[in-house]
C-alpha positions as CSV (number, residue, x, y, z in Angstrom):
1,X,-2.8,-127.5,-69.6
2,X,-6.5,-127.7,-69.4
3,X,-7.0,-130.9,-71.3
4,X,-4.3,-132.9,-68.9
5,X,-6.6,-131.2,-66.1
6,X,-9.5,-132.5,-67.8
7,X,-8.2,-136.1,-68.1
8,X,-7.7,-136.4,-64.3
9,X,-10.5,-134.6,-63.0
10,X,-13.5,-137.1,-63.3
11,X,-11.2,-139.4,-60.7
12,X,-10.6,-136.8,-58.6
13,X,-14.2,-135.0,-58.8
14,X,-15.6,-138.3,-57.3
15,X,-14.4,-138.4,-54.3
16,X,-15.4,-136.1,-51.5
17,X,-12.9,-134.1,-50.6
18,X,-14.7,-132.1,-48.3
19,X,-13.8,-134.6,-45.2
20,X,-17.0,-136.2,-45.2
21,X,-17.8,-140.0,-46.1
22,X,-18.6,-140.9,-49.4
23,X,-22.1,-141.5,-49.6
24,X,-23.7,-144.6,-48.1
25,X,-20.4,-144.8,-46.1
26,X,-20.8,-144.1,-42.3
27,X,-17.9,-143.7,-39.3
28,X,-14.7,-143.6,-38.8
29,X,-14.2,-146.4,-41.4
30,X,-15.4,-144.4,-43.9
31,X,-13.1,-141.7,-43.0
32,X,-10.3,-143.3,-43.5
33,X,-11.6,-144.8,-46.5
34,X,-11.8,-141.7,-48.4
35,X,-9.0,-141.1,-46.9
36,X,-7.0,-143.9,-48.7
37,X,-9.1,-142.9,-51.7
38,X,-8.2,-139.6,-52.4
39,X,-4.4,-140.4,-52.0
40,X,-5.5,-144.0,-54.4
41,X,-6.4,-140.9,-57.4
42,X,-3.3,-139.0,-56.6
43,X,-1.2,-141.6,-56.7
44,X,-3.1,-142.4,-60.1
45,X,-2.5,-139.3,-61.0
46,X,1.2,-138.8,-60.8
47,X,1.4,-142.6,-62.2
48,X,-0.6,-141.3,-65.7
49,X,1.8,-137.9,-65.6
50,X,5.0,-140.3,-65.3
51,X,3.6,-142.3,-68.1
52,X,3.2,-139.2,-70.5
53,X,6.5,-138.0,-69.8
54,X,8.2,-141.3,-70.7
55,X,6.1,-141.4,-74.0
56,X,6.9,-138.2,-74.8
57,X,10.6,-139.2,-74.2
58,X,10.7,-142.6,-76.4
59,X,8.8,-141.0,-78.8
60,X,11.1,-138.1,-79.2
61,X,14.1,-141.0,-79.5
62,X,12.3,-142.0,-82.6
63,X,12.4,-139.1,-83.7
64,X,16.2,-138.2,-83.8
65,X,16.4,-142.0,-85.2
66,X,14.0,-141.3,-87.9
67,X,11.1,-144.0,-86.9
68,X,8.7,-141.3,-86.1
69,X,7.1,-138.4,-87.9
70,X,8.1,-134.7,-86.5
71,X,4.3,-134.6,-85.9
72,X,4.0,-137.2,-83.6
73,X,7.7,-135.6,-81.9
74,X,6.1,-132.4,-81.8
75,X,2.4,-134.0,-80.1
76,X,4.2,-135.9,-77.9
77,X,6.2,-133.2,-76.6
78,X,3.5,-130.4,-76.1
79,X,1.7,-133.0,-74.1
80,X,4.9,-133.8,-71.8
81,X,4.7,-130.7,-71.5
82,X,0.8,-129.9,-70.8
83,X,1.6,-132.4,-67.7
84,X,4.4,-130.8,-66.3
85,X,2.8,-127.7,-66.1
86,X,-0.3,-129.5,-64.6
87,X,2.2,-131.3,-62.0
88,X,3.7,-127.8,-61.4
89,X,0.1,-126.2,-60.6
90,X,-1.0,-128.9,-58.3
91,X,2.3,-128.9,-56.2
92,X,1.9,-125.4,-55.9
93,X,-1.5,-125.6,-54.9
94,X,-0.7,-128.1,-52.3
95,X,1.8,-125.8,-51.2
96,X,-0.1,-123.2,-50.7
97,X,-2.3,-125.1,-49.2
98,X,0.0,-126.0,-46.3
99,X,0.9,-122.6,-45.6
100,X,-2.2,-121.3,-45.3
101,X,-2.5,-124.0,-42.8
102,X,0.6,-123.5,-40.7
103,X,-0.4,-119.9,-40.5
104,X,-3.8,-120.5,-38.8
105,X,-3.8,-120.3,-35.0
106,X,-5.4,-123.5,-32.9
């Protein structure tokens, strides 16, 4: 799981998350900018995790018609697997996120 974390985070690390421009950026232009830019790496990210899981999955065909090696079967499908559990911590986290949001009082 940490290596699929890994992998993504330099995208994500980046950008400023904190609600403030990205430096050299000023207004509400900027804003939104880092705005579009922090949903430009998630999309990014779900994109990459897609792409592992459908490797994983041709690979694994391979497999049961003898082109590839149980190795590369059994690599392929631990990091599949690395993602989902990746993709399963971040919606969570996102989740969580939200409720602890809709609990707060304006």
């Amino acid at each position: 799981m940490i290596p699929a974390i890994g992998s993504a985070m330099p995208r994500v690390d980046a950008l400023r998350l904190d609600g403030l421009s990205p430096a050299g950026a000023t207004g509400a232009a900027a804003t939104q900018e880092a705005g579009q830019s922090f949903a430009a790496a998630m999309s990014e990210i779900a994109r990459e995790a897609t792409q592992s899981m459908k490797g994983a999955e041709t690979v694994s065909i391979q497999g049961v018609n003898g082109k590839a090696s149980t190795q590369a079967v059994v690599d392929a499908v631990m990091g599949a697997e690395r993602t989902l559990q990746t993709a399963v911590a971040l919606r969570d986290k996102v989740v969580s996120a939200y409720l602890e949001l809709s609990r707060m009082s304006i």
